[in-house]
N, CA, C and O atoms as a GROMACS GRO file, in nm:
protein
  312
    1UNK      N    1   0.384  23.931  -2.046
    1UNK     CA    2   0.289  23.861  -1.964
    1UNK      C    3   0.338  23.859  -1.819
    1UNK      O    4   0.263  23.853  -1.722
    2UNK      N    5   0.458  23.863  -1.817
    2UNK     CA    6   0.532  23.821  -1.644
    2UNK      C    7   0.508  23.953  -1.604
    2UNK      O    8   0.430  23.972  -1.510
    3UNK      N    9   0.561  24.045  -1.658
    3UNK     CA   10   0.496  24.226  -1.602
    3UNK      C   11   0.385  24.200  -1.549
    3UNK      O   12   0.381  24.171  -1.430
    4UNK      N   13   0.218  24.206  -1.660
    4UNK     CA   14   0.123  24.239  -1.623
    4UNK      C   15   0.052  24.114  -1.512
    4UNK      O   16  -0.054  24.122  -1.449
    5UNK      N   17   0.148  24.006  -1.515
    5UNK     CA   18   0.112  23.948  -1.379
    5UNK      C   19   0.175  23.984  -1.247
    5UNK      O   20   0.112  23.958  -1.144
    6UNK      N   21   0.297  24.044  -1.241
    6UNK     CA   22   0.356  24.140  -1.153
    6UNK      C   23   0.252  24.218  -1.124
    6UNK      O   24   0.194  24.184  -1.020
    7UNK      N   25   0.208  24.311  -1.180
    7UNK     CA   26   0.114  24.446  -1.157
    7UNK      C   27   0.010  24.407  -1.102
    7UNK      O   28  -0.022  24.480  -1.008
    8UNK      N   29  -0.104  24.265  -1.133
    8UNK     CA   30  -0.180  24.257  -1.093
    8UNK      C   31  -0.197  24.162  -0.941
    8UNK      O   32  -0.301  24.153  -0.876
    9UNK      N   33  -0.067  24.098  -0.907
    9UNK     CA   34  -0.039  24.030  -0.810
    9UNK      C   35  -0.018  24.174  -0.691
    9UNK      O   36  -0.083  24.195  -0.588
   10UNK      N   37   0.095  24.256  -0.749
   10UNK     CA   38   0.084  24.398  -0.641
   10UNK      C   39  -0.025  24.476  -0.621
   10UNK      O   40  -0.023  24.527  -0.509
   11UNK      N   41  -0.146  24.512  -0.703
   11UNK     CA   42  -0.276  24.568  -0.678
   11UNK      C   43  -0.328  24.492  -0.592
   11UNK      O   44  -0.344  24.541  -0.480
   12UNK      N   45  -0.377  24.332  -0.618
   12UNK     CA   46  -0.406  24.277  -0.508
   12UNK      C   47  -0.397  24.280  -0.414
   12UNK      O   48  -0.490  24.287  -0.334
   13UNK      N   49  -0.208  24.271  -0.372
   13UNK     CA   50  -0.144  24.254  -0.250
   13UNK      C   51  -0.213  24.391  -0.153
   13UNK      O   52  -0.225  24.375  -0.032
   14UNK      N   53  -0.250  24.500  -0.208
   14UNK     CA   54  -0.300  24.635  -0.163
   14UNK      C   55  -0.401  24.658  -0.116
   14UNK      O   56  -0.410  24.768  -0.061
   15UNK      N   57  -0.521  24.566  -0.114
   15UNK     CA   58  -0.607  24.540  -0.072
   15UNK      C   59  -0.656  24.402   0.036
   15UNK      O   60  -0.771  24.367   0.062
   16UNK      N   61  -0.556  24.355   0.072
   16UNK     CA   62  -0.529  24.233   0.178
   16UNK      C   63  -0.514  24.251   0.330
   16UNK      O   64  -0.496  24.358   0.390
   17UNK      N   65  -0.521  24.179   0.361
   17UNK     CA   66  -0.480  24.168   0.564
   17UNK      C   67  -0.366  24.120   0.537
   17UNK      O   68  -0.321  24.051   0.445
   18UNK      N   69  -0.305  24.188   0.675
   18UNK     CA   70  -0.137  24.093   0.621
   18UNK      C   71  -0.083  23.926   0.638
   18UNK      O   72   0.024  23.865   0.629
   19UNK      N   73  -0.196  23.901   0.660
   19UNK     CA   74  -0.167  23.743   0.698
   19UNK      C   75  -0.231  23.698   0.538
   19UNK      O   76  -0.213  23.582   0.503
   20UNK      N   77  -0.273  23.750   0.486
   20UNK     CA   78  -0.356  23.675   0.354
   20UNK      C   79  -0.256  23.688   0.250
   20UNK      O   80  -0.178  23.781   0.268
   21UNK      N   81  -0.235  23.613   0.135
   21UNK     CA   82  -0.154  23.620   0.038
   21UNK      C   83  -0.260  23.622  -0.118
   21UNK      O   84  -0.381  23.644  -0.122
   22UNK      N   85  -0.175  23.594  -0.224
   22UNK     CA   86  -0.276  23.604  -0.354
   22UNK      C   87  -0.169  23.555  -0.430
   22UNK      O   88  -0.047  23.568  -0.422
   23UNK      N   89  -0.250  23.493  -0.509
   23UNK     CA   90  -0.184  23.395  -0.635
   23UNK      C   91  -0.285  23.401  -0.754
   23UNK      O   92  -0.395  23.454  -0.740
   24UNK      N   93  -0.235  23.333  -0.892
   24UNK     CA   94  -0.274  23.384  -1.022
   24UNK      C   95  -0.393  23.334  -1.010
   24UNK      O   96  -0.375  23.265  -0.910
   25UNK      N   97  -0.546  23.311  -1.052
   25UNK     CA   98  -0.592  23.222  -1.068
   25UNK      C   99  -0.684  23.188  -1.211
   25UNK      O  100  -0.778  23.109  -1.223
   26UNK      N  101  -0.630  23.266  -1.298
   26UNK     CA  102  -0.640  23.249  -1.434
   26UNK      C  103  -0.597  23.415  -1.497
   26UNK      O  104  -0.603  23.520  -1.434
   27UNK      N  105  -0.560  23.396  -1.624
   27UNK     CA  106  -0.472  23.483  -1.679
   27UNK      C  107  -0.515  23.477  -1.826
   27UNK      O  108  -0.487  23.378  -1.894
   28UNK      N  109  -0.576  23.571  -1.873
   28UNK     CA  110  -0.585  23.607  -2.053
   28UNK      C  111  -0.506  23.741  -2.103
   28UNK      O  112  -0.514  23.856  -2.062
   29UNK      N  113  -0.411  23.671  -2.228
   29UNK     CA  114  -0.314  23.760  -2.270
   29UNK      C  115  -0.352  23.757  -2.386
   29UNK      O  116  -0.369  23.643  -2.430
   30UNK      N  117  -0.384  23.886  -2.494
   30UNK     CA  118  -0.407  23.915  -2.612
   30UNK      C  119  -0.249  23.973  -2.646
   30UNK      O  120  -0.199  24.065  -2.581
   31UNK      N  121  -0.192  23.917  -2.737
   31UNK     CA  122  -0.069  23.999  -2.816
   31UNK      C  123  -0.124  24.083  -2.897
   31UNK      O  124  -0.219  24.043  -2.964
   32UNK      N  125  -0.078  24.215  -2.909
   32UNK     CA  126  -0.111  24.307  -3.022
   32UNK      C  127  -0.011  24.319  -3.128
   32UNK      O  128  -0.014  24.292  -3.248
   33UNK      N  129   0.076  24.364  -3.055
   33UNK     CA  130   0.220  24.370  -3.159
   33UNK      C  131   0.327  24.349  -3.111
   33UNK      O  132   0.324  24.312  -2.994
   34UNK      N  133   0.470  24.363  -3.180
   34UNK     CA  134   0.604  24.331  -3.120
   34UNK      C  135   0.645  24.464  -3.054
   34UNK      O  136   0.615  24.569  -3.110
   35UNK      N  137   0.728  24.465  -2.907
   35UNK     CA  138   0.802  24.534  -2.850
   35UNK      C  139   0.917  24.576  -2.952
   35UNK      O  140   1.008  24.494  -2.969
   36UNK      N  141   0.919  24.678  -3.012
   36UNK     CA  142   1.107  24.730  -3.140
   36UNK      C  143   1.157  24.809  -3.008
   36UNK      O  144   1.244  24.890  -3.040
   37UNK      N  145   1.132  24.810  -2.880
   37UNK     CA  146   1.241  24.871  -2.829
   37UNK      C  147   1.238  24.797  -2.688
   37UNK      O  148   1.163  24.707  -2.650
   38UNK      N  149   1.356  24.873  -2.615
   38UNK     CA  150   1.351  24.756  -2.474
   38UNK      C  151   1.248  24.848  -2.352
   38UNK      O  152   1.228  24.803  -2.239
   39UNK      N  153   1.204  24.952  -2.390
   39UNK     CA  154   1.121  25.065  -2.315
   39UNK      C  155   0.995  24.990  -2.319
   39UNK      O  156   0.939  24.982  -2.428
   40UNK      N  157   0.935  24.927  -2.204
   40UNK     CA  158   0.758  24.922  -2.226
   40UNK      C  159   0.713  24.940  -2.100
   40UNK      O  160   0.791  24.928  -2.006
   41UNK      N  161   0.591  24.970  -2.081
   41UNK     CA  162   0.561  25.012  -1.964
   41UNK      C  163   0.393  24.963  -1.963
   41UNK      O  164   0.325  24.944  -2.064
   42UNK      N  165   0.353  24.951  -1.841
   42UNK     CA  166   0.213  24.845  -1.810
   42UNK      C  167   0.102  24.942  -1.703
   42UNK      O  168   0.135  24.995  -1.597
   43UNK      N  169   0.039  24.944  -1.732
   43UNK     CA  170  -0.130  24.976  -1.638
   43UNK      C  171  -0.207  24.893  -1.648
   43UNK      O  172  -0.272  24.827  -1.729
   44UNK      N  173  -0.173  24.920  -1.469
   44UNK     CA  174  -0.286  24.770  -1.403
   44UNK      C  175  -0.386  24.842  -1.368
   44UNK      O  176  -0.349  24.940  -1.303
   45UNK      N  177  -0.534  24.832  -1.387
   45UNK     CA  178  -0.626  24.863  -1.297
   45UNK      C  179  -0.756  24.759  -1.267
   45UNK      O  180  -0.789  24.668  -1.343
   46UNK      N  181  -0.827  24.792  -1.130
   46UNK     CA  182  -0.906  24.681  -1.071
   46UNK      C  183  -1.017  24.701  -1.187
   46UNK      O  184  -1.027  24.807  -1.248
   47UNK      N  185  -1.101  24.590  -1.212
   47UNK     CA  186  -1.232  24.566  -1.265
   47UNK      C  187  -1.321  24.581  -1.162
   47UNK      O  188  -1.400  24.675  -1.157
   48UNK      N  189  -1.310  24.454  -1.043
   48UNK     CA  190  -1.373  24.425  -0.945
   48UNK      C  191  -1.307  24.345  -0.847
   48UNK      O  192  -1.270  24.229  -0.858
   49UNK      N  193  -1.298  24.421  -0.750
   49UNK     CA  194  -1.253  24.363  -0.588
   49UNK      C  195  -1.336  24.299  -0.469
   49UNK      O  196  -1.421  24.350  -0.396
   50UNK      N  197  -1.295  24.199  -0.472
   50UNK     CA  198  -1.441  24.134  -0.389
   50UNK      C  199  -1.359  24.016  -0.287
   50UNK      O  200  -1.239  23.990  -0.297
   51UNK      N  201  -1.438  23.966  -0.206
   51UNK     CA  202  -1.342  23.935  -0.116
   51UNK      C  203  -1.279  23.775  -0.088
   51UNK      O  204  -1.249  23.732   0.023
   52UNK      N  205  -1.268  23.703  -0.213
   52UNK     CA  206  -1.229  23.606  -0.187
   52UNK      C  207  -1.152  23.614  -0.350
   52UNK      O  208  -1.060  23.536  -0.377
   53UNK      N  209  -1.200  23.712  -0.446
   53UNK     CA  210  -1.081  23.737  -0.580
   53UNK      C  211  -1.100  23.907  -0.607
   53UNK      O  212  -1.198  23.980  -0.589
   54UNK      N  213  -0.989  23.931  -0.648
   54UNK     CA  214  -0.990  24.044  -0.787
   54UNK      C  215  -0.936  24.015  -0.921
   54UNK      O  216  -0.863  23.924  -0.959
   55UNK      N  217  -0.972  24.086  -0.966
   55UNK     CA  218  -0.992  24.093  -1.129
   55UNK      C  219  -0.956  24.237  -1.183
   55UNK      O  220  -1.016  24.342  -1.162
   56UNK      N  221  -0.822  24.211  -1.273
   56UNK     CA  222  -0.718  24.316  -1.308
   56UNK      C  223  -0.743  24.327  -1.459
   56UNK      O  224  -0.770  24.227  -1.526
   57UNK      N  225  -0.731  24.470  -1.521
   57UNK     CA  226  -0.665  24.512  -1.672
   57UNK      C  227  -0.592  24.562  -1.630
   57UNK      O  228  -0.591  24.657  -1.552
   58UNK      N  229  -0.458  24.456  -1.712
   58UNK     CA  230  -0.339  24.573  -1.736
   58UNK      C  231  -0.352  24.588  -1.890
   58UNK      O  232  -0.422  24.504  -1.948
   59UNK      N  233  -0.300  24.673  -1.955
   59UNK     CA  234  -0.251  24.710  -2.103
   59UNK      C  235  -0.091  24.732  -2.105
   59UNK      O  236  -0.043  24.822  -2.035
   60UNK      N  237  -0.032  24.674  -2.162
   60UNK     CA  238   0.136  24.726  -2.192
   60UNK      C  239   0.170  24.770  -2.336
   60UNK      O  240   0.175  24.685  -2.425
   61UNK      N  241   0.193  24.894  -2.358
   61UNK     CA  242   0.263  24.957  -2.427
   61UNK      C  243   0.377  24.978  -2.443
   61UNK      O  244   0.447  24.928  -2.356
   62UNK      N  245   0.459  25.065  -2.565
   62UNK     CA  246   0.618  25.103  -2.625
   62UNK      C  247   0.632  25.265  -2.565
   62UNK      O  248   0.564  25.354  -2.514
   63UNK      N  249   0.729  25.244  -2.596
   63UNK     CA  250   0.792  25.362  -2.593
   63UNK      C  251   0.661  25.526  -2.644
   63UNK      O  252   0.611  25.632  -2.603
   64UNK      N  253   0.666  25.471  -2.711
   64UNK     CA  254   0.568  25.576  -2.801
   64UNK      C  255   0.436  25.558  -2.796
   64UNK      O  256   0.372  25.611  -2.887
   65UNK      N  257   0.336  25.455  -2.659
   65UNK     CA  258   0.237  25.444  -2.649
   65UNK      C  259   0.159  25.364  -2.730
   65UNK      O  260   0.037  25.372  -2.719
   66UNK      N  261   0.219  25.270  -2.830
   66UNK     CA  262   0.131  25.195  -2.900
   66UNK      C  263   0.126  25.022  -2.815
   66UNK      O  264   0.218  24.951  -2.776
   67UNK      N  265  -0.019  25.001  -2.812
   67UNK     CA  266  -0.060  24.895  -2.746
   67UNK      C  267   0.039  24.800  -2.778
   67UNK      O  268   0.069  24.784  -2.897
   68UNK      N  269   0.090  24.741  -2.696
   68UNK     CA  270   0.138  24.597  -2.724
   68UNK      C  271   0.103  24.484  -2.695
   68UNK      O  272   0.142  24.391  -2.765
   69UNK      N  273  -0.012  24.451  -2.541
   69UNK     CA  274  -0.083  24.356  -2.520
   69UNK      C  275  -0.164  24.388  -2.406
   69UNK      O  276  -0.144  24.468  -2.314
   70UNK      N  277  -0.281  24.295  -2.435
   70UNK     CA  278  -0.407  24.351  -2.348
   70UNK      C  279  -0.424  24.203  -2.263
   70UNK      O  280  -0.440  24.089  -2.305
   71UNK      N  281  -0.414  24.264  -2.112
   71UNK     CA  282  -0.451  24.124  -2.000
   71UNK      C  283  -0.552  24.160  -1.900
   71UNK      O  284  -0.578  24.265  -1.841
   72UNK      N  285  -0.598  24.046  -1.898
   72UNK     CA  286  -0.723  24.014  -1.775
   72UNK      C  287  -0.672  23.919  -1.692
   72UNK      O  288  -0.634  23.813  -1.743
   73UNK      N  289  -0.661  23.941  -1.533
   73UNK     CA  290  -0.636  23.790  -1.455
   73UNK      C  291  -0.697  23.826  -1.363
   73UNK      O  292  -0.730  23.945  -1.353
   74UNK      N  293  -0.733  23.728  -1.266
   74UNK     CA  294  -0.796  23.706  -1.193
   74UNK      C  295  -0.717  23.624  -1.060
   74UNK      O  296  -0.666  23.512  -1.055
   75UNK      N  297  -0.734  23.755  -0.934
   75UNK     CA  298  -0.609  23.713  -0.849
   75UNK      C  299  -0.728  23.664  -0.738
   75UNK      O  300  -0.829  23.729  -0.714
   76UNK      N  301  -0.685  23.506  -0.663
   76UNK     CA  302  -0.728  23.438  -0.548
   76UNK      C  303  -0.707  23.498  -0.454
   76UNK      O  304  -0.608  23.564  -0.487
   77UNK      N  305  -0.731  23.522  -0.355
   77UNK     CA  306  -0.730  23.546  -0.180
   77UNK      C  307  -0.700  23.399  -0.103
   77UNK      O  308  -0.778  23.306  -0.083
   78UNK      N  309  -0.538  23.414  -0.064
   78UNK     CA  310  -0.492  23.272  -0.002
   78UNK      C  311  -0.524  23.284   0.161
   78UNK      O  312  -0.500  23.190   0.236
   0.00000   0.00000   0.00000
């Protein structure tokens, strides 16, 4: 969960003025299965960018590409 809020806090940050910041402003995490190795890796992509929030899927997977959890959050414009 701390990853795919990483990922979606930096997509945000990519689309900002530099005086503006972004923070969480709600977060849904589906667990799929357990991590068996310390290898996982996350894709963030935008839903919708608009100008006071965005709205992120990341998916994080294993080593070997099997889903491990599916997130939606929704980043504020500070």
């Amino acid at each position: 969960m701390a990853l795919a809020d990483c990922l979606g806090a930096m997509g945000a940050l990519q689309h900002l003025r530099p005086w503006q910041k972004t923070a969480t402003l709600e977060s849904k995490t589906n667990f799929i299965g357990p991590a068996r190795t310390s290898m996982i890796s996350g894709t963030c992509v935008p839903v919708d960018i608009g100008e006071r929030t965005s709205v992120w899927n990341t998916v994080i997977t294993d080593f070997h590409g099997r889903l491990l959890a599916s997130i939606t959050q929704t980043q504020i414009v500070l």
